[in-house]
Structure formats: C-alpha cells, structure tokens
C-alpha positions as CSV (number, residue, x, y, z in Angstrom):
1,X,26.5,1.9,0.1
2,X,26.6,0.3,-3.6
3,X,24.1,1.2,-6.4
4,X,23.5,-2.8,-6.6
5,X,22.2,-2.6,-2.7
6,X,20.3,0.5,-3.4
7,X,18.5,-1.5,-5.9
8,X,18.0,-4.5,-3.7
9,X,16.3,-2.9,-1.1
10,X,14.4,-0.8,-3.4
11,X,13.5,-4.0,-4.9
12,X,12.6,-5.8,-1.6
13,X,10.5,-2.5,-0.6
14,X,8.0,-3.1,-3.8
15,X,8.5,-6.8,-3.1
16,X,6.8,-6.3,0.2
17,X,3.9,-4.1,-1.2
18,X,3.3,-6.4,-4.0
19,X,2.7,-9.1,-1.9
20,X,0.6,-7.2,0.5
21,X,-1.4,-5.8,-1.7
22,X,-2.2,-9.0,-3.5
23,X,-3.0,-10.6,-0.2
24,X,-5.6,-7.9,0.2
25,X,-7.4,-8.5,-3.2
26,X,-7.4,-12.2,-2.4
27,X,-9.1,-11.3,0.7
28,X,-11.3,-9.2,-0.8
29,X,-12.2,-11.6,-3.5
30,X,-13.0,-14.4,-1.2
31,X,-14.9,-12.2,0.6
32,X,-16.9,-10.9,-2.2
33,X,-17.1,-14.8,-3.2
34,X,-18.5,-16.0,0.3
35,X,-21.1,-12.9,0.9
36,X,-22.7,-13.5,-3.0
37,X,-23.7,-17.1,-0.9
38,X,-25.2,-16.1,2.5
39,X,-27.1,-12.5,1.7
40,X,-29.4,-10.9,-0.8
41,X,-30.9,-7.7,-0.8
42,X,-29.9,-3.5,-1.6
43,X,-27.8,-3.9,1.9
44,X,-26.2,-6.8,-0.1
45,X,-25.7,-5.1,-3.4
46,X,-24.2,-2.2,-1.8
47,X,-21.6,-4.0,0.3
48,X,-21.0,-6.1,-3.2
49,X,-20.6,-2.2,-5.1
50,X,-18.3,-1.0,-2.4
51,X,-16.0,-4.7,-2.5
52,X,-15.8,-3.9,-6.1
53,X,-14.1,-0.1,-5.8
54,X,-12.0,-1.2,-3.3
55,X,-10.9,-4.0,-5.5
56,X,-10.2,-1.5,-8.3
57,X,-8.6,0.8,-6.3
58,X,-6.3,-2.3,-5.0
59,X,-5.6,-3.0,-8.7
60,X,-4.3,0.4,-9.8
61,X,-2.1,0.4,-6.6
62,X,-0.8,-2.6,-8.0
63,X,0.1,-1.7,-11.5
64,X,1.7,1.4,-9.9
65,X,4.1,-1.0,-8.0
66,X,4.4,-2.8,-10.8
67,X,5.5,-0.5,-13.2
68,X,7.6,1.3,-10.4
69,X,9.5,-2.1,-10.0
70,X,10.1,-2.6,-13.9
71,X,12.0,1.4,-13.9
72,X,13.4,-0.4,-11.2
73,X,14.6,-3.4,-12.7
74,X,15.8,-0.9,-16.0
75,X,18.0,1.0,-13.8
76,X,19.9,-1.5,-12.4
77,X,22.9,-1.9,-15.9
78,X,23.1,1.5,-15.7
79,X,26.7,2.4,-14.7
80,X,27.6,5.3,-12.7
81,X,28.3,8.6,-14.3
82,X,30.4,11.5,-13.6
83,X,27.3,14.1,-12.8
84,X,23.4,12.9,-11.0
85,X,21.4,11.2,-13.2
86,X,17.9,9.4,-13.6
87,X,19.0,6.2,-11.8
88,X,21.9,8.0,-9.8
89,X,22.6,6.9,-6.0
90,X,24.1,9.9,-4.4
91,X,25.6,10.3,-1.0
92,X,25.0,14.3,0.3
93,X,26.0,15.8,3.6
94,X,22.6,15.2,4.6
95,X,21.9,11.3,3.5
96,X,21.8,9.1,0.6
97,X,19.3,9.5,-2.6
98,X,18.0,6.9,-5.0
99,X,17.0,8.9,-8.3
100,X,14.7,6.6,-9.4
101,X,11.0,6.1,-8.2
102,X,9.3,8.2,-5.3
103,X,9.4,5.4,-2.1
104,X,10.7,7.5,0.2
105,X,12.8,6.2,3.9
106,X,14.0,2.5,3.1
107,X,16.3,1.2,5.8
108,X,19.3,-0.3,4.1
109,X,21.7,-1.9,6.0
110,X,22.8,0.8,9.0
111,X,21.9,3.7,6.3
112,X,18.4,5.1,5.5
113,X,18.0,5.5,1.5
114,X,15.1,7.6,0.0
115,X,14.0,6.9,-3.3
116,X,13.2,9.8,-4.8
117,X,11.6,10.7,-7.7
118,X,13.6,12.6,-10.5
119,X,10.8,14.8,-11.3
120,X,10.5,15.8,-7.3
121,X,11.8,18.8,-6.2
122,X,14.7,18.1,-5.0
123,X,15.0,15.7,-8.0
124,X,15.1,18.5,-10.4
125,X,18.1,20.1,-8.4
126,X,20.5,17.5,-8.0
127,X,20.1,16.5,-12.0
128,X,22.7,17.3,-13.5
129,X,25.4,18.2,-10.3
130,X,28.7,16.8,-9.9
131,X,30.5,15.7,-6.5
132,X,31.3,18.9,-4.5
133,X,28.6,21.0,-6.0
134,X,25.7,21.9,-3.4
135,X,21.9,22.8,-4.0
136,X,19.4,24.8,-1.8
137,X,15.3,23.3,-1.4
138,X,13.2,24.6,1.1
139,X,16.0,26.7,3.2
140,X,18.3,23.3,3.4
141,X,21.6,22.7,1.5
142,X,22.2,19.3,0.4
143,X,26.2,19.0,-1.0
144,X,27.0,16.6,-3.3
145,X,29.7,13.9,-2.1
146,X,29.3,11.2,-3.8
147,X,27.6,9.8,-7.3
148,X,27.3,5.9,-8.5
C-alpha cells in the first residue's frame, strides 16, 4: 500500500461522512421548516428546541470532519522519512497505520488501514521508531516493517 492510497481512502472515508451528515441537517432543516407550518403549541416549541440541538450537534460533527479532512489534505506533500512520523503510513507485523487523524478500520483495497491518531496510545509509541524496531501497548507487540 502507497501513502497517496492511504490518503485517498482516508479522503473518501470523510468524503462519505461529510456528505451524510449534511444530508442529515438538510433533513432536519426541512423538517424544522415544514413543522413551524402545521403545529403550534409547548408540544410544538419543544419538538422545535430539540430540532435545534440536534442541528448543533450535527454542525460540530461537521467542522470536526472538516478540519480532520484539511490535516488530511496537509499531509498528503509530505514525503516519507527514515523514522514514524505525524503523517507516517507504516506497515507492522500486525497491519498497516495511518498517523494522521483517529478514523479507525478503512478498507483499502484487499488491506484494512487505521487511521490513527498521533496523540493515541499507540501513536505516542511508534513516533519516532525506525523499520525493525518493535513497541509493546496493552500486552501486544507491534514491529515496525515498513515507513512511507
């Protein structure tokens, strides 16, 4: 697996959670929109109140997946380095890691990929490794094959 299709499917991950999550505030909007027409009343002004968190809620998820895409999209020059990284793909004995945002299991091709945050646990203990060095979180070891 190549850095650039790490990135891609990365990309197409948040692409697909952008959109759904849009959707869902557009729902939610025209659903606000069509209720303020046919009701009145507390039952009404409630259901309005609770259209209006979710809303919110849908709109922070949103900037999250925005600004998780844009470290995304700053990552992707970056050329591979002789030790891990913020932005490093590594291959271990146990699977390939994306340092880069926390998305967790992306199918890629015939390979799974988990994005992984750098700041994560097992972030913090492949910074800085080179291939053939190895690293111990939660009883596993996870050896270092390959970086890009």
């Amino acid at each position: 697996m190549t850095k650039e299709t790490a990135v891609t499917c990365c990309s197409q991950y948040l692409n697909q959670k952008i959109e759904r999550l849009q959707y869902y505030w557009k729902e939610l909007s025209t659903g606000m929109q069509n209720d303020s027409k046919s009701t009145a009343g507390d039952k009404h002004e409630t259901a309005q109140a609770m259209a209006q968190l979710e809303q919110e809620k849908l709109s922070h998820q949103l900037k999250e997946l925005l600004d998780q895409k844009q470290s995304l999209l700053s990552i992707e020059g970056k050329s591979s380095a002789l030790h891990i990284t913020s932005g490093s793909l590594v291959k271990t004995d146990k699977g390939y890691f994306f340092l880069c945002i926390p998305l967790g299991k992306i199918q890629a091709g015939m390979e799974t990929l988990i994005g992984l945050s750098p700041k994560s646990p097992l972030g913090l203990r492949l910074m800085g490794l080179k291939a053939g060095n190895s690293t111990q979180v939660n009883n596993t070891t996870y050896k270092v094959l390959e970086i890009s």
